[in-house]
N, C-alpha and C positions, 0 to 999 in steps of 0.2 A: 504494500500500500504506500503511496506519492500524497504529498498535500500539495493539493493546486488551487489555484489562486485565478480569478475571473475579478473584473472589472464590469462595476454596473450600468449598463449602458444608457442609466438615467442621470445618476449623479456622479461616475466616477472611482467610488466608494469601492474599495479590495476587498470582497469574500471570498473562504475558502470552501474547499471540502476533501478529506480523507478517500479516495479511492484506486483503484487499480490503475497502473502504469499504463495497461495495454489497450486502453479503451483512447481511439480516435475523435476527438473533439470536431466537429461541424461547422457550429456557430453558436455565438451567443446574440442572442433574440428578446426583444420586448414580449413577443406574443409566442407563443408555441407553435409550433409546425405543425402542419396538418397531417393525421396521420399517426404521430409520435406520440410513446406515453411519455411521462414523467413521474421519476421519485420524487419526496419529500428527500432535504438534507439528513433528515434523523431517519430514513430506510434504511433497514438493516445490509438491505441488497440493492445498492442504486445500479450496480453494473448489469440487474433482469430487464431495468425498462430501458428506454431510447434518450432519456436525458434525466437531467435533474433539474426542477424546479429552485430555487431560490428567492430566499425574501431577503433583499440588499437591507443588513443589519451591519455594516462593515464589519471591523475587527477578521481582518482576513492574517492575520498574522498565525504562522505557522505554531500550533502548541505546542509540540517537542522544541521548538528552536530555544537555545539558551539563552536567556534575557541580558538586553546589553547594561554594564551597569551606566552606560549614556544615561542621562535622561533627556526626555524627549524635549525640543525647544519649546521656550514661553510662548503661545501662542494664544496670549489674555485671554481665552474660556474658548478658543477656537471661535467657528462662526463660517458662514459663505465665504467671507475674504482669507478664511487660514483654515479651510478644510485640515482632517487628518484621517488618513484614509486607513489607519487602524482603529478607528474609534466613530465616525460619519458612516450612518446609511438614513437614505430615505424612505427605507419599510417600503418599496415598490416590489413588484413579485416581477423576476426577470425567469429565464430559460436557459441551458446550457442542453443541446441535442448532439449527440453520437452521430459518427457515421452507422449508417444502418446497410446492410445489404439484403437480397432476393436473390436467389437460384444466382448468388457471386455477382451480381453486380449491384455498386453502390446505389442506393436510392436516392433519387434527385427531391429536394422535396417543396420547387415549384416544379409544377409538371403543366406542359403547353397548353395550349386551348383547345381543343378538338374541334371546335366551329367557328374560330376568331373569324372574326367582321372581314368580307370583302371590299375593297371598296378600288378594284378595278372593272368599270365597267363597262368595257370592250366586249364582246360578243365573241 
């Protein structure tokens, strides 16, 4: 198990999550893919669905990392102008989707139009 780290693509804000190395990242997305499940972060087994769900709470900071005895700079109670991206989330619900594959090949997950609009109208 890897802890990896996503950026929220509302506010910025570093979340993580604990899981397996071998799993192929996609995209991370406002909305969910159509198609795609999603775990909760606290699943026990997030690598059975197609992504993980996320609630941008920041604090993406790896927990096994050894604490620096740095302390972190004054940033007068933080705020918009001095974000801190171990400690800022906006509570927005973001997506993180796997590659997914079918009978070996990747799934696309916008798929074409089947009937998009003509608009050559030559005979």
């Amino acid at each position: 198990m890897v802890w990896v780290t996503y950026h929220c693509p509302y506010c910025g804000a570093v979340t993580g999550v604990e899981r397996d190395a071998y799993l192929n990242d996609k995209c991370v997305t406002r909305e969910p893919l159509d198609g795609w499940t999603y775990a909760s972060t606290t699943d026990d087994d997030v690598e059975a669905a197609d992504g993980i769900e996320f609630v941008c709470l920041g604090d993406g900071a790896d927990p096994d990392a050894v604490e620096s005895s740095e302390s972190p700079p004054d940033a007068s109670g933080g705020g918009a102008n001095d974000p801190r991206p171990d400690e800022d989330g906006c509570g927005r619900t973001f997506y993180l989707s796997f590659v997914r594959y079918e009978d070996g090949e990747e799934v696309e997950h916008r798929t074409p139009d089947v009937d998009r609009p003509r608009f050559d109208f030559s005979p």
